[in-house]
C-alpha positions in Angstrom: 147.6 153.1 152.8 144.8 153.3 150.1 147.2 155.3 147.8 149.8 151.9 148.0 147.2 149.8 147.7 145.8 151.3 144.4 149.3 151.7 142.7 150.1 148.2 143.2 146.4 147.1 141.9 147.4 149.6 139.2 151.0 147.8 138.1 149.4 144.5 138.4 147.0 145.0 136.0 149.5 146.8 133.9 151.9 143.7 134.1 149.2 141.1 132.9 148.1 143.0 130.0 151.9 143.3 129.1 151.8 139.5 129.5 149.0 138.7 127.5 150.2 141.1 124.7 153.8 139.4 124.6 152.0 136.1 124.6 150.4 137.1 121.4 153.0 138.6 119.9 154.5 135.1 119.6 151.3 133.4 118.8 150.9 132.6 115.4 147.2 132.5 113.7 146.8 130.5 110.2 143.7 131.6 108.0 142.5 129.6 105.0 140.4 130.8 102.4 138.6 127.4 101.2 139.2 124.1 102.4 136.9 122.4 100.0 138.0 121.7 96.3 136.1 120.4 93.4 137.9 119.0 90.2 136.4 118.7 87.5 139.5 117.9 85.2 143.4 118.2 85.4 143.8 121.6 86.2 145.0 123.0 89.2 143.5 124.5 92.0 144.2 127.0 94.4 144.0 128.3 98.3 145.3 130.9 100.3 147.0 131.0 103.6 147.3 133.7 105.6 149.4 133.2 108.3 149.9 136.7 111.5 153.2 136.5 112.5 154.8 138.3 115.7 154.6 141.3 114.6 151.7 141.1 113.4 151.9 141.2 110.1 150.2 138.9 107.5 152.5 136.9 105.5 150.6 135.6 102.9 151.3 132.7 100.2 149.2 130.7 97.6 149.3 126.8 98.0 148.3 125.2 94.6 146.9 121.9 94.4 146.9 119.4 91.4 144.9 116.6 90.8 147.4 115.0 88.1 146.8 111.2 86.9 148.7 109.8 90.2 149.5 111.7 92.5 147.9 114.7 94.9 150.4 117.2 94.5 151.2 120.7 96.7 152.9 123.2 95.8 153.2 126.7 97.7 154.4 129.9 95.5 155.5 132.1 98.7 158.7 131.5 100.4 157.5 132.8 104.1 155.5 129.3 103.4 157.0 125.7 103.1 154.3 122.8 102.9 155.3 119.4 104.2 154.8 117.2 100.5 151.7 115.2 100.1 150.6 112.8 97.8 147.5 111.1 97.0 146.4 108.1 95.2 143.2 108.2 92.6 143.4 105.3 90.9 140.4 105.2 93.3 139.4 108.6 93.3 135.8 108.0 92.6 133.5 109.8 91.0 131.5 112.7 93.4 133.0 110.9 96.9 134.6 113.8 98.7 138.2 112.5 100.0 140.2 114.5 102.8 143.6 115.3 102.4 146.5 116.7 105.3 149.1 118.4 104.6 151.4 120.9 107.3 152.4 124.3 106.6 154.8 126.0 108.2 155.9 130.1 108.6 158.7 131.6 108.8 158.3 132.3 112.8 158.4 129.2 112.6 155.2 127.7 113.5 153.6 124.5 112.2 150.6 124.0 111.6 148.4 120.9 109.8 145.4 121.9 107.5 142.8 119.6 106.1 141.6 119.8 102.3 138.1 118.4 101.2 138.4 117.0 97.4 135.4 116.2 95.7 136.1 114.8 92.2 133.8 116.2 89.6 135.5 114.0 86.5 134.2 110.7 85.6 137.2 109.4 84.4 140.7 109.2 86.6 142.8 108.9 83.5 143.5 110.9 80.6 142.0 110.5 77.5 145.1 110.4 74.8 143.2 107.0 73.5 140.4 109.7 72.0 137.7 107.7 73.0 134.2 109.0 72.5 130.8 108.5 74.1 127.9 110.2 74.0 124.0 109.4 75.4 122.0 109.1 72.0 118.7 108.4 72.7 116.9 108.1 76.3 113.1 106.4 76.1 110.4 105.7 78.7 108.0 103.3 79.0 105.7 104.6 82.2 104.4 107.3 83.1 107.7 109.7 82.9 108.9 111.2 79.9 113.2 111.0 78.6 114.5 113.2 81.4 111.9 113.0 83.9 111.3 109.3 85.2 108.6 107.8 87.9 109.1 105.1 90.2 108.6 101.6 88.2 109.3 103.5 84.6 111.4 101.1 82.1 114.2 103.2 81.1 116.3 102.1 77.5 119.5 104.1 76.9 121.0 104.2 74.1 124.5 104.8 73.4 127.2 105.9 70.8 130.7 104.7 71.2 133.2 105.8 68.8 137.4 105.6 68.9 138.4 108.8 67.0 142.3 108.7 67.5 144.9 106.8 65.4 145.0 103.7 67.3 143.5 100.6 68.3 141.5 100.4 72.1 141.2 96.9 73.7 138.9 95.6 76.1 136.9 98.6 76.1 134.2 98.5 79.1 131.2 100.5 78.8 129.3 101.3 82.5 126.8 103.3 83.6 125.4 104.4 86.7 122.8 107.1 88.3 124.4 109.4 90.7 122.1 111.4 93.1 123.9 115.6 93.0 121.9 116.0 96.1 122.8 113.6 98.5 126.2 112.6 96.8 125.8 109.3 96.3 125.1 106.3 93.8 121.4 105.6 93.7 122.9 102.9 91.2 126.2 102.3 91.5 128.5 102.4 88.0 128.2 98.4 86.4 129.7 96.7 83.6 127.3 96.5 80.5 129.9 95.2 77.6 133.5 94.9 76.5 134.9 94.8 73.1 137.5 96.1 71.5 137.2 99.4 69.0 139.7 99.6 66.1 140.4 103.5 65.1 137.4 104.8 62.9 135.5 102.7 64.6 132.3 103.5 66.3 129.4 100.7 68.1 126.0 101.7 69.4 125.4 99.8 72.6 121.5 99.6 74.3 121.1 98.6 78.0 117.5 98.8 80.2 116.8 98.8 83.6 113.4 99.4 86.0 113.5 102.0 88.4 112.7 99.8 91.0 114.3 98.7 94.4 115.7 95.5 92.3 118.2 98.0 90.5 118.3 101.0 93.0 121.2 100.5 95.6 119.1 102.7 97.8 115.0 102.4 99.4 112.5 103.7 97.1 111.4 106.4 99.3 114.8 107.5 100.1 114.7 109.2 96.5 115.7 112.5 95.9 114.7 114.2 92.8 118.0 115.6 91.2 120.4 112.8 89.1 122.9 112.2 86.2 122.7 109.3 84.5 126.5 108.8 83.3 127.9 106.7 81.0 131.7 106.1 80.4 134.2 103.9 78.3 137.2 102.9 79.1 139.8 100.8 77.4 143.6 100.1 76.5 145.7 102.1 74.0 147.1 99.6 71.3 150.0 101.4 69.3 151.7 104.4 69.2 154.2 106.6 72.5 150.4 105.9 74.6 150.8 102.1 73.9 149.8 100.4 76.8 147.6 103.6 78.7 144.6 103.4 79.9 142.1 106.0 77.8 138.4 107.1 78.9 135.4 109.2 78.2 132.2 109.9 79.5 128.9 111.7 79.1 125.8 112.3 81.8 122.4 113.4 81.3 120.5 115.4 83.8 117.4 114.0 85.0 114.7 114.4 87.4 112.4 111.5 89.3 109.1 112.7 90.0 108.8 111.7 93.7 106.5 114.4 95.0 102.9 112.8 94.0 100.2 112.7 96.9 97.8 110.0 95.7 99.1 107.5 92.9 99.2 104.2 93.3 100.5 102.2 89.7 101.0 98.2 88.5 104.4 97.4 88.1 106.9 94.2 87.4 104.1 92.5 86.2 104.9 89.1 85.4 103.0 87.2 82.7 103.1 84.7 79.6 103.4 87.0 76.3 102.3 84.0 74.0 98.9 82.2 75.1 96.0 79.6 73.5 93.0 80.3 73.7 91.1 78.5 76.1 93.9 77.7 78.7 94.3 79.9 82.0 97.1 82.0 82.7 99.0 83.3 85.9 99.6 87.0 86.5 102.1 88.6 89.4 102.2 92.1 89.7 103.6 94.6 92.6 100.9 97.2 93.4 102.9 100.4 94.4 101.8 103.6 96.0 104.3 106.0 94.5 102.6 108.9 96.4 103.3 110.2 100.3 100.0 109.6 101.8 98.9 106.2 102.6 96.0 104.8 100.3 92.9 102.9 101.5 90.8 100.4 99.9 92.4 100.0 96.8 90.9 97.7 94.1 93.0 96.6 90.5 90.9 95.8 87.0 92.5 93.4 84.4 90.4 93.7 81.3 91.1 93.6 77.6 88.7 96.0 74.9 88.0 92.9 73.4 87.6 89.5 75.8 86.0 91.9 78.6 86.9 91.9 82.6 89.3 89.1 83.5 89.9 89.3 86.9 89.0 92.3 89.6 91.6 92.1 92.8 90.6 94.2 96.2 94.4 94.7 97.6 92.9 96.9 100.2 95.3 99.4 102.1 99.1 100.2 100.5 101.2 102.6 102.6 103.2 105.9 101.5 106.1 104.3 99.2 104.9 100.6 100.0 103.7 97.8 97.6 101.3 94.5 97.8 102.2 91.6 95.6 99.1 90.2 93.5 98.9 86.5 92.0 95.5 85.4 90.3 95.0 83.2 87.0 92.3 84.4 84.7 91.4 82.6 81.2 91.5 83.0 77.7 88.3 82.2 76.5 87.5 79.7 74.1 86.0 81.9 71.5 89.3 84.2 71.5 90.0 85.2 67.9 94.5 84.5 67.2 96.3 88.0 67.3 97.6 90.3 69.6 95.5 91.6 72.5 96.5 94.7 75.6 95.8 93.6 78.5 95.4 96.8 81.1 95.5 96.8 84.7 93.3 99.8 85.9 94.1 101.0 89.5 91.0 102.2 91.5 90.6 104.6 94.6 88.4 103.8 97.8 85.8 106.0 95.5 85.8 104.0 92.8 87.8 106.5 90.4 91.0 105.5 88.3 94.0 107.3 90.5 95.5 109.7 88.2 98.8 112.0 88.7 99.3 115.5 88.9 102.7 115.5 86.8 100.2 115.0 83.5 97.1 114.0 84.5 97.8 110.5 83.2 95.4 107.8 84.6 97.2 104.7 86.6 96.4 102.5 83.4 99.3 100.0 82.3 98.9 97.9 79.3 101.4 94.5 79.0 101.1 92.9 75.4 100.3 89.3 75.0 99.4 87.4 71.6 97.0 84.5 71.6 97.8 82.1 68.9 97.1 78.2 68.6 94.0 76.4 67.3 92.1 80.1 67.2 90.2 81.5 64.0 91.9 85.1 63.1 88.8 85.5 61.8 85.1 85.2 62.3 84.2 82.2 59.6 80.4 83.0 59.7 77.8 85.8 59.9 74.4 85.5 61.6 71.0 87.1 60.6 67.7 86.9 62.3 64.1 87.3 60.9 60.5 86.6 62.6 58.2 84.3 60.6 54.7 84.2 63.0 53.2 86.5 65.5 55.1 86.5 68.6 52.1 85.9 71.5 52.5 84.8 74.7 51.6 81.5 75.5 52.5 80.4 71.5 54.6 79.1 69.4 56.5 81.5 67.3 58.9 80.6 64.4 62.5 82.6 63.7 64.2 81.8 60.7 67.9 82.5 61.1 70.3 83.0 57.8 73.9 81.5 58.3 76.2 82.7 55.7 79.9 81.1 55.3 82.5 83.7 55.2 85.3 80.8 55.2 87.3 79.4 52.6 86.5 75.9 52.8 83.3 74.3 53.1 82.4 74.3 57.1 80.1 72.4 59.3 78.1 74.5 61.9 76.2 73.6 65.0 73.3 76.6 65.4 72.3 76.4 69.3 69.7 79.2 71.0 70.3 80.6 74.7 69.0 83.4 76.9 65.7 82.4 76.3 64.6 81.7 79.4 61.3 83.8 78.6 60.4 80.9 76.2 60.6 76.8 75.5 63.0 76.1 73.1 61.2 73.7 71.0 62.9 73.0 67.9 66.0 73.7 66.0 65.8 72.7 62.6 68.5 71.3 61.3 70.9 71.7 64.1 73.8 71.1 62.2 74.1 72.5 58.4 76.8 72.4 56.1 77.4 75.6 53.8 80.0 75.8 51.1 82.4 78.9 50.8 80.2 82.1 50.5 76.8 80.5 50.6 74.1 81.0 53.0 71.7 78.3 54.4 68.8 78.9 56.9 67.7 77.3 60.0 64.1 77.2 61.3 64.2 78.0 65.4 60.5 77.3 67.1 60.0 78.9 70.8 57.1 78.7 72.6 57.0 81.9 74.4 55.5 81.5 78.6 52.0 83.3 79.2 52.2 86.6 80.3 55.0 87.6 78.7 55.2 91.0 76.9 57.8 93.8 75.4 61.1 93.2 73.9 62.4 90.4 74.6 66.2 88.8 73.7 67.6 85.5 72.8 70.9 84.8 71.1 71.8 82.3 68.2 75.0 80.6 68.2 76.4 79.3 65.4 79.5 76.4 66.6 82.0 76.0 63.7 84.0 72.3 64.0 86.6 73.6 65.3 84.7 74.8 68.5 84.8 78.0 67.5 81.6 80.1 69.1 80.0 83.1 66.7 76.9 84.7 68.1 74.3 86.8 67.6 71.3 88.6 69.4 68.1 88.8 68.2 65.3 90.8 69.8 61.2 89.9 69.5 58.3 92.4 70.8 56.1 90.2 72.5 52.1 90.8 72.3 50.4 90.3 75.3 47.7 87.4 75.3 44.9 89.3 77.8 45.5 87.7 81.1 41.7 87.9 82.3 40.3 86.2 79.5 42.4 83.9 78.2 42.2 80.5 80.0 38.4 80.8 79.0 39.1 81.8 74.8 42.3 80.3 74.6 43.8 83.7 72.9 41.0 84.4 71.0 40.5 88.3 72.1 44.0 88.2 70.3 44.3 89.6 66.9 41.7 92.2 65.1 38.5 90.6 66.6 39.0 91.7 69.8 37.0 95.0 70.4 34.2 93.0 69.1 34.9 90.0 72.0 35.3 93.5 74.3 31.4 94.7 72.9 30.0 91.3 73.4 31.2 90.8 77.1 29.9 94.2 77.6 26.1 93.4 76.1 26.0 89.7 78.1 27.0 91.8 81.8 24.4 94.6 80.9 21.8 91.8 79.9 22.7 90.0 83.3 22.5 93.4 85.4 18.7 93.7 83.8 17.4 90.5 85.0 18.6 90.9 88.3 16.6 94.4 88.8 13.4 92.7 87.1 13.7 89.8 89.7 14.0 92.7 92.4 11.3 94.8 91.4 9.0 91.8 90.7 9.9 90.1 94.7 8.1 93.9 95.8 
């Protein structure tokens, strides 16, 4: 019973294996060898099928693809292999989108099956280029903090360009565009745009400049979604006029590899700064400005300068906290002051750190400084029209008068009028200016008498500064500096400054001899009383 049992466990195995190897004898099993293709031009490219058949042989065949100027064409070079046709339209094959194809192939078992091609397009342009159009990147510069091929966030990027038609023919309507394409994540940080169209007789070349901020204005992606690897490409298209290509479209293109510096920690920079670039003096201006933390940690208590060399600190803005890849508008007025000379000025906007140091990057150590041009012109002097000297003419006591005679020499070309006023003397009592207003011819020099009665118990240096006021409002000064004796606080209500001068170790003598004196007479009262 156990021996019947076994044989017929026995054949039964035996009868499925002979099943499942009769199954797979007809089954058939296709292999490719790549399904992704990249073009970079016209040429062809290939893949290879393998396909088992049922007796388990490989038949294998070659299926060639071409990317020709209409159509997606297949061809197979093995006759065990027949591919279904297939065609595909690129007249919007753009450039570095990856576009799937299907397409069946079929043995000679027969069996079907469909496979799937990926196409990336590697070639700029979709036509050919019988037109001989040329175009080639000739100059990249930055204005920022990157350099040519290696831009920061809120850098102002001017590209040059050389377009040149080197065939036979005329080219109509030629279009240059540009665009930045990110290699990484296969997509247009800025998609291809129009720039300008003109048409390029043979010979014929044009050099065409366009700009552009790398900012979230002209990216079509966020600002922190950056990568760091790019092209910038250019390309021309246009119309063939003349000749057996009248009529055809014609195109060429160039790229430039370049890199955005997005890996900073702490940097946080002034950008799209929005100001007049022509000012008086005298009037208030408006400023706008994006503050931008271009690093990946989050900054605290950051403050922004706006100075100038020349007419000092204008305004100092506290923005306070600005996130990883954030930004804080800023809006303040500051003024031009009155006494700003005509010309042109820099006006810098320094970024601070919660420790009170200028951020700085680690691409070049550069400082977050950023300097916008702006030219003051109006009613200003270019020049100074006066110069300013200072000389003492008494002691200088406390609690007297003491004269300064000040020298006022025209530097002008025309006679001038000037006003001479005194401030930050607040150590003394102006008491006369004499004369306040003078009049000096063109290279002369005329003085003015200034009296100040410097306050008791005063002593040192001491400053005050002259101003001379020209007719036109124009404010030139000068400091002057005095070393003030002391007067002898003790004694002088009772001598009225006579310990002053070279007498006074003999008032020092006397008051010595009077006490001593004094000090006598009361012990001979003492000693008498006993």
């Amino acid at each position: 019973m156990n021996t019947k049992i076994f044989t017929l466990l026995s054949l039964s195995i035996l009868s499925l294996l002979l099943a499942i190897s009769m199954v797979s004898a007809t089954a058939t099993n296709f292999t490719v060898s790549a399904n992704t293709l990249t073009f970079s031009d016209d040429t062809a490219q290939t893949i290879t099928v393998d396909v088992l058949n049922s007796s388990a042989s490989p038949i294998t065949g070659n299926i060639t693809i071409t990317i020709e100027s209409i159509d997606f064409v297949v061809t197979v070079n093995n006759t065990a292999i027949t591919v279904t046709p297939a065609t595909f339209d690129i007249n919007n094959f753009d450039y570095g989108i990856e576009y799937s194809e299907t397409f069946d192939v079929t043995s000679s078992d027969p069996e079907t099956e469909t496979i799937t091609v990926i196409i990336k397009n590697d070639n700029v342009c979709s036509v050919a280029n019988d037109g001989k159009l040329d175009i080639s990147i000739a100059d990249i510069s930055v204005s920022g903090f990157g350099d040519d091929d290696e831009w920061f966030i809120l850098d102002e990027i001017e590209v040059e360009v050389d377009v040149e038609n080197k065939g036979n023919e005329d080219i109509e309507d030629v279009e240059i565009e540009w665009g930045l394409y990110d290699e990484e994540n296969n997509e247009w940080a800025i998609e291809m745009d129009d720039i300008e169209e003109f048409d390029l007789d043979d010979d014929e070349e044009e050099t065409i400049t366009f700009d552009f901020i790398l900012n979230e204005k002209a990216l079509d992606i966020d600002l922190d979604e950056l990568g760091d690897k790019y092209k910038l490409i250019v390309r021309a298209k246009g119309t063939i006029d003349g000749g057996v290509h009248e009529g055809e479209k014609t195109c060429a293109s160039d790229t430039e590899d370049i890199e955005v510096i997005n890996d900073e920690s702490d940097f946080v920079i002034v950008g799209n700064i929005d100001m007049p670039e022509t000012v008086s003096c005298g009037t208030d201006i408006q400023i706008q400005a994006e503050v931008w933390n271009v690093g990946d940690d989050d900054q605290e208590d950051v403050v922004v300068v706006i100075s100038d060399n020349v007419l000092g600190v204008l305004a100092e803005i506290e923005i306070g906290d600005v996130d990883a890849f954030e930004s804080e508008d800023i809006s303040t007025t500051v003024s031009i002051p009155e006494s700003a000379e005509a010309g042109t000025y820099y006006i810098e906007f320094r970024v601070y750190d919660e420790d009170n140091d200028i951020y700085e990057n680690d691409y070049d150590d550069d400082n977050s400084i950023v300097s916008y041009q702006i030219k003051i012109e109006g009613s200003c002097s270019s020049t100074p029209s006066v110069m300013i000297a200072a000389s003492l003419d008494s002691e200088a006591v406390a609690g007297n008068e003491m004269i300064v005679i000040s020298t006022i020499t025209n530097l002008g070309s025309t006679i001038e009028t000037f006003t001479i006023e005194v401030e930050g003397n607040d150590w003394a009592e102006l008491v006369e200016v004499s004369p306040k207003t003078i009049v000096i011819g063109e290279g002369e020099s005329k003085e003015a008498t200034i009296t100040l009665k410097i306050n008791k118990g005063v002593s040192g240096n001491q400053e005050f500064i002259i101003n001379a006021i020209t007719s036109d409002g124009q404010i030139i000064s000068q400091s002057a500096q005095v070393s003030i004796e002391d007067s002898g606080k003790f004694f002088s209500g009772i001598t009225g400054n006579a310990f002053g001068g070279d007498n006074t170790y003999l008032w020092i003598i006397g008051a010595l001899n009077v006490i001593l004196v004094v000090i006598i007479i009361i012990v001979a009262i003492r000693v008498a009383r006993k």
